[in-house]
C-alpha positions, 0 to 999 in steps of 0.5 A, a space after each residue: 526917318 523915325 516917328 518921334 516916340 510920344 510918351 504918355 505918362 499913364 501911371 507915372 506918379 512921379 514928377 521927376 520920373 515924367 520928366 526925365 524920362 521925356 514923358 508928356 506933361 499937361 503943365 500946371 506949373 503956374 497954378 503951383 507958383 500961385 500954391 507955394 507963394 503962401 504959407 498956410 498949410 492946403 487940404 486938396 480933395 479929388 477923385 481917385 487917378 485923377 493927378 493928386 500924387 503926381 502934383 504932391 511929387 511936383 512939389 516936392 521937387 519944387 521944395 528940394 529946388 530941382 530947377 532942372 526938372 522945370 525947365 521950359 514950363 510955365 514956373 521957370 518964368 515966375 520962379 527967380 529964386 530956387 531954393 531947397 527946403 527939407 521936405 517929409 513926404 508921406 504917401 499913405 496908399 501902399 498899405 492894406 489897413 486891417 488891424 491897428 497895427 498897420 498904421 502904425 507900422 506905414 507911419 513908423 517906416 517913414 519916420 525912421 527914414 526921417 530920423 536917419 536923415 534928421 537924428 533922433 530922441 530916444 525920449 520920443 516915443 510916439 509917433 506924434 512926438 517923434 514927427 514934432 521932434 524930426 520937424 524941429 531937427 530939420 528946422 534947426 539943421 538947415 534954419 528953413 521951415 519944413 515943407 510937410 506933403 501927405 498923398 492920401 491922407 485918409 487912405 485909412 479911415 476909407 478902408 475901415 469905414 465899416 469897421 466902427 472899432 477900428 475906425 475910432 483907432 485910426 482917427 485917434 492916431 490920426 488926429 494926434 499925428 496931424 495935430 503936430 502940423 498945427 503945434 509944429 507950425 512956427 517950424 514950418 514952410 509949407 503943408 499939403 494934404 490930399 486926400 479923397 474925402 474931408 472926414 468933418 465928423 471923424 476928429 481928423 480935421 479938428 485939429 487941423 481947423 488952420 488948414 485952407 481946403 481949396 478942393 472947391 475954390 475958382 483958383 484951382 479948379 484945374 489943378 487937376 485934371 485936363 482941360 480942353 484947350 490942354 487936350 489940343 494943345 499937349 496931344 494933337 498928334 495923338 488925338 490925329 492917330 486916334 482919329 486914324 484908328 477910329 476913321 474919323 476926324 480929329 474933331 469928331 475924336 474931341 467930341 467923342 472923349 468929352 461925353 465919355 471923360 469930360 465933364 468933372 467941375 471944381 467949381 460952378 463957374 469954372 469950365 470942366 476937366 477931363 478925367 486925366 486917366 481915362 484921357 491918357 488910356 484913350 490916347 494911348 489904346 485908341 479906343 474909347 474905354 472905361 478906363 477909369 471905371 475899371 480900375 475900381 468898383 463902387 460895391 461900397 457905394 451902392 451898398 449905403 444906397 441901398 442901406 439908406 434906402 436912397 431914392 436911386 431916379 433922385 441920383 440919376 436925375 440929379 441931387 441938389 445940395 448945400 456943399 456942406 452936405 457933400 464936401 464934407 463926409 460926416 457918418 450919416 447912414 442916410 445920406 450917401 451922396 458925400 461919399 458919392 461925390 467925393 469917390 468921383 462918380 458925382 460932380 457939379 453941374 450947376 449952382 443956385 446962388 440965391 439959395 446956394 444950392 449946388 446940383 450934382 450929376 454925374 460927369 460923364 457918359 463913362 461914370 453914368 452907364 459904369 456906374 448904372 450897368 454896375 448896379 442893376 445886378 444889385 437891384 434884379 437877378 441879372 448877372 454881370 455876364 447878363 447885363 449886355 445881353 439883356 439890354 442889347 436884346 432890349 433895343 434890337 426888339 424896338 429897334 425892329 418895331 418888335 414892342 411885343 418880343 420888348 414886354 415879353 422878355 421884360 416880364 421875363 426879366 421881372 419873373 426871375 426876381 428872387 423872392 426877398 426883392 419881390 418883397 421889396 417895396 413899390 419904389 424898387 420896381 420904379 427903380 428897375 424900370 427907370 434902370 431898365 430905360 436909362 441903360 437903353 439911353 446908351 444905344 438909342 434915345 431913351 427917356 424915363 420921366 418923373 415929372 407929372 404930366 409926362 408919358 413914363 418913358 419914350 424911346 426913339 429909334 432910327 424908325 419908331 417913337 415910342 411912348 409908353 405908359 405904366 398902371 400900377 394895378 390899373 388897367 391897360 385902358 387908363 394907361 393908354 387914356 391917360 396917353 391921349 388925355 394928356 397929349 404924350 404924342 403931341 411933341 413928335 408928331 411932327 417927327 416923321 417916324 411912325 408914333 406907337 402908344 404902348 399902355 402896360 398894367 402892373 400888377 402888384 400883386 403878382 409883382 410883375 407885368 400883367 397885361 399891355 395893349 399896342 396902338 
C-alpha cells in the first residue's frame, strides 16, 4: 500500500494553487470571514515569508467567490452567500526598483490588464487618474463595490531608503496612487493593503488616514503564522518523521521548533506564532535550519545601528518602547528599532500598561544567533568563514578547564583589530565582548551581565563555573576583590561543579587584553 504524499506548501503564495494541488493548509478561514465582514479598507504589517501574500490570494478567491476552494474549511460554515466581486489585485514584489521609471512601468502593466478587462479613457493619463477611472468602470459594469488588495505595498520605498532623491519620487507617485483608494471609496467593497513597514513620515499614508491598520490588533494576531495547537493538529505525521530523523520524540521535536521559530507576538496578550516558513522548511528537511534567516541578510539593518551609534547590549537585552515609536517607520537616523522590528528580527515580548511600554526582543533562537553571528564581521575582523571557528574553539577551551588557551586566543582576537575600529570608542569593545559571550550562549550557558552589582559574564559547563570580571585600565587584583566583595560566587556554590574566578585587566591604551589572573 503506498504512504499518502503529504504536501508542504513552501513557497506556494497562491491560495488557489494550495488548494488544488492538494497541499496542507493551516486554516485561517474563520479569521477572513471575521475580515471581510466590514467595509473599511485594512493595512496589515508583517515580517518578510511570513503568509502576507498567500492570505491576500485568499481572498482574492474569496472575492471572485470561488466556493469550491474552500471547501471543508472553517468559512464554508460561516459564509452562506458566495458572491463574485471585481477584484485589482496588485502585488508590487517582483520588481527591482532602481530608477523612477520602474515603478511606473510595474504600476502601468497592471493597469493595462485592467483596462483590457474594464475599458479604458484615453483622457486618463496618469496612473492615479486611470485606477480612479478602471475602479469606476468595475463599479458600473457589474454594480458591486470593487474589492482593491495591494501585496507589499511599500516594496519600493524599502528598496530606496538610502536613495533620498528617488525616495521622494516614489512616495509622490505613491501617495497619488493610494489616495484614489480614499476618493474611490463610495466605489469600493473591500481594500487591503500589506506591506512590512507602515512609512508614518514618508506622505504615503497621509492620505489613506481611513485605513484600519490591525498589525497589532487582539483579533488577528494569528492571522499570520502558526500557532501551537496548529502545529500539532495540521502536521502531526510530519512532526512523527522529524522525530524519526532526529531519534527523538515527538515532544522533544515541538520543543526543539519552538526555541528555534516560535516566539513572534502581534499582541501582548495573545500566545505567539511560529514563524511559517521556517516551520514548513523543518518539517520538510527534517532538520533544524535557519531557514528563515537565510533567505535575507540584514546588511541594511546593522548599518543604521552602527550609523545610529545604537547601543548593541540595549537591543540584545531587550528595548522598551511606546508602539508608536516601532510600528511606524519615521526617517530617524538614530533610532533604528522600526525598521528592526518590522524586518522581523524583534517582536513583543512583554507590555507595561501602566506606562505603555512595550518590550521588544527578538523571537527566537534562530533570529538571535542569525542576527548576532551576522553582525560580529561588522564589529571585529572576524570572517564570515571565521565565526564558527572562533566561537567553537572559544567553548572546547573552557569546556576543558583550559581558561588560559580561552584569553590567549581572545587577546588573539582583539590584536587582529584593524586599526579604524581600535579607534573606536570604549562602548565598542563592551560590544564585542557582550558578542563574544552571547554567541557561546548557543553552546553552553553563557552569561553577559550589565546590571551593577553582577560579575561581567559567567559561563558554565558540564564541569566548571566560570565567573569572570573585567578592569578597564585596572588591575587584575581589583577585579578578582571586587569578585569576592560582591559575593559573585555565592549563587553556585551549591552547584557542585568546580568554581573558577577569572580577573582580567584591559588596557586602554593598547586596546587590548593586558594581563588576568585564575583562582
Amino acid at each position: 500500500m503506498e504512504t499518502e504524499i503529504r504536501k508542504l506548501p513552501i513557497g506556494i503564495q497562491s491560495f488557489e494553487k494550495l488548494r488544488e494541488g492538494n497541499n496542507l493548509y493551516v486554516d485561517k478561514t474563520a479569521l477572513v470571514y471575521r475580515l471581510v465582514q466590514q467595509d473599511v479598507p485594512y493595512f496589515l504589517s508583517r515580517p518578510r515569508r511570513f503568509g502576507k501574500s498567500l492570505l491576500i490570494s485568499t481572498l482574492e478567491a474569496y472575492f471572485e467567490g470561488r466556493k469550491d476552494l474552500f471547501h471543508g474549511l472553517a468559512i464554508e460554515g460561516l459564509e452562506k452567500d458566495w458572491f463574485s466581486y471585481p477584484v485589482l489585485h496588485l502585488d508590487l514584489n517582483a520588481e527591482k526598483y532602481d530608477s523612477p521609471e520602474r515603478l511606473i512601468s510595474m504600476l502601468s502593466r497592471y493597469l493595462n490588464v485592467w483596462e483590457d478587462r474594464w475599458g479604458k479613457d484615453e483622457r486618463e493619463i496618469t496612473v492615479s487618474d486611470r485606477f480612479i477611472g478602471i475602479i469606476r468602470r468595475a463599479y458600473e459594469q457589474t454594480g458591486k463595490g470593487v474589492v482593491v488588495l495591494v501585496d507589499e505595498y511599500d516594496k519600493p520605498l524599502l528598496q530606496t531608503l538610502t536613495d533620498e532623491a528617488l525616495l521622494d519620487d516614489y512616495r509622490k507617485t505613491l501617495k497619488s496612487f493610494y489616495g484614489v483608494l480614499k476618493t474611490a471609496d463610495r466605489y469600493l467593497r473591500f481594500v487591503f493593503l500589506t506591506g512590512v513597514t507602515k512609512f508614518s513620515q514618508v506622505s504615503v499614508f497621509s492620505d489613506l488616514n481611513q485605513l484600519n491598520d490591525i498589525s497589532l490588533d487582539y483579533d488577528y494576531a494569528t492571522l499570520c503564522g502558526i500557532t501551537h495547537d496548529e502545529l500539532v493538529h495540521t502536521f502531526g505525521p510530519d512532526l512523527e518523521k522529524v522525530a524519526e530523523v532526529q531519534r527523538s520524540t515527538v515532544d522533544e521535536v515541538i520543543d526543539r521548533m519552538t526555541s528555534k521559530y516560535d516566539g513572534y507576538h502581534f499582541h501582548p496578550s495573545r500566545e505567539g506564532v511560529f514563524n511559517p516558513f521556517s516551520t514548513l522548511s523543518c518539517l520538510q528537511k527534517k532538520e533544524y535550519g535557519s531557514y528563515w534567516f537565510q533567505t535575507g541578510t540584514p546588511t541594511f539593518l546593522v548599518e543604521l545601528l552602527q550609523q545610529s551609534e545604537y547601543d548593541l547590549r540595549t537591543l540584545i537585552n531587550g528595548v522598551e518602547a511606546e508602539a508608536s515609536s516601532f510600528v511606524e517607520y519615521r526617517a530617524l537616523g538614530d533610532n533604528p528599532i522600526p525598521l528592526i522590528y518590522q524586518s522581523g528580527y524583534l517582536t513583543i515580548k512583554g507590555y507595561d500598561p501602566r506606562f505603555g511600554l512595550y518590550e521588544l526582543c527578538f523571537p527566537n533562537d534562530e533570529v538571535k544567533y542569525g542576527f548576532l553571528n551576522f553582525i560580529m564581521p561588522f564589529y571585529t575582523s572576524v570572517t564570515d568563514d571565521e565565526k564558527g571557528f572562533y566561537i567553537g574553539k572559544f567553548v572546547r577551551e573552557l569546556e576543558s578547564g583550559d581558561v588560559n588557551s580561552f584569553l590567549t586566543r581572545l587577546k588573539a582576537f582583539f590584536a587582529d583589530f584593524p586599526y579604524e575600529l581600535n579607534a573606536k570608542t570604549e562602548r565598542h569593545y563592551q560590544v564585542v565582548f557582550y558578542l563574544v559571550f552571547k554567541l557561546m550562549g548557543q553552546f553552553c550557558d553563557a552569561e553577559v551581565r550589565s546590571a551593577k552589582g553582577r560579575a561581567d559574564a559567567v559561563v558554565k559547563t558540564n564541569d566548571y563555573i566560570y565567573v569572570f570580571e573585567f578592569k578597564l585600565d585596572g588591575s587584575v587584583e581589583d577585579a578578582l576583590r571586587q569578585i569576592d566583595e560582591k559575593g559573585y560566587l555565592l549563587p553556585y556554590e551549591a552547584d557542585g561543579r568546580e568554581l573558577v574566578k577569572i580577573g582580567v585587566s584591559f588596557s586602554k591604551e593598547e586596546r587590548n587584553l593586558d594581563c588576568w589572573e585564575i583562582v
